[in-house]
C-alpha positions, -999 to +999 in steps of 0.1 A: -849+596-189-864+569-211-887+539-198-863+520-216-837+537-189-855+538-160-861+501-162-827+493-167-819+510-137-845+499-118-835+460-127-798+469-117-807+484-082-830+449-080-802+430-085-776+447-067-805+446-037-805+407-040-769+407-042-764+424-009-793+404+003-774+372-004-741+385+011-757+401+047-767+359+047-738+342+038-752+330+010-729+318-021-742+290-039-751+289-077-786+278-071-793+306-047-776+340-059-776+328-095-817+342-090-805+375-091-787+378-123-815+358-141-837+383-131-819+405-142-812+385-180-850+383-181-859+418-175-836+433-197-845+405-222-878+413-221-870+447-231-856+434-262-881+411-273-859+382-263-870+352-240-844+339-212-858+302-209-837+287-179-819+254-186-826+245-217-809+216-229-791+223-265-784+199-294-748+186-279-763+179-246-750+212-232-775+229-206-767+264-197-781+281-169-798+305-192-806+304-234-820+341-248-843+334-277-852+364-297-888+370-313-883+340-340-873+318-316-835+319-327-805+322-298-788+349-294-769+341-264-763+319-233-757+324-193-738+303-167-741+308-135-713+296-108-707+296-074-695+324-057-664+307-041-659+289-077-626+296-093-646+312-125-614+307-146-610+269-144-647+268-144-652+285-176-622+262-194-640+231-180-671+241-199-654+250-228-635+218-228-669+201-225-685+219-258-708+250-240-716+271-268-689+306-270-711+326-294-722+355-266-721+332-233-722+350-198-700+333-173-703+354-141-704+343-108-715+376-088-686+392-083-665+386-118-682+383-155-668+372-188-683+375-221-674+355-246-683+363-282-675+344-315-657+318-297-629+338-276-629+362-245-650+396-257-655+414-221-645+411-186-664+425-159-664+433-122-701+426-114-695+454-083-691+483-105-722+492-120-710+508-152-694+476-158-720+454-158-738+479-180-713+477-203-713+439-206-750+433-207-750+464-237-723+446-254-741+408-247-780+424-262-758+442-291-743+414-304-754+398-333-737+363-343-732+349-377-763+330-377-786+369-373-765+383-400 
């Protein structure tokens, strides 16, 4: 197994830890569990040569939980966070309707994920199986936008 690997799985079982941490104490609010996927973000990130810098405010006045920068400094994609008991569906079309960026955005909130890529759905997850989530933070790192190219 790689370094690459073994951190990767190493972040997951950290995050599925915190996850089950959060749900032994009832906890379900953004600001709390959202921790454990940032965590996540910034380790794998980090791997990458990317930079998760946590509510960052963006040129329309949109602030996502979470903007990846890579090693120039560009974006390469954007996180929200929401609460667990959240309906993620009309949460995602209220930020959409209010202009958050759809290039690769991560709307997950702990137990259901949806990537968006060049402006429309690209990936839905269920954040409880692990291969999933794999899958959608591979697909999220992998993507490059218009802007890279």
């Amino acid at each position: 197994m790689t370094r690459t690997a073994s951190g990767e799985r190493k972040a997951l079982d950290t995050y599925y830890a915190a996850i089950a941490n959060y749900q032994t104490q009832g906890v379900t609010h953004e600001q709390a569990t959202r921790l454990a996927f940032s965590t996540l973000l910034d380790t794998r990130a980090r791997a990458q040569n990317w930079t998760l810098v946590l509510e960052q405010r963006l040129l329309n006045g949109m602030r996502p939980d979470g903007t990846l920068h890579d090693e120039f400094h560009l974006p390469r994609g954007y996180w929200e966070a929401k609460d667990t008991a959240d309906d993620l569906d009309a949460e995602i079309a209220a930020k959409i309707a209010r202009g958050y960026p759809l290039s690769n955005t991560i709307f997950e909130d702990t137990r259901r994920a949806r990537l968006y890529q060049n402006g429309r759905p690209a990936f839905e997850a269920d954040l409880q199986e692990r291969s999933q989530l794999t899958a959608l933070l591979q697909q999220f790192f992998d993507h490059t936008g218009a802007q890279i190219e």
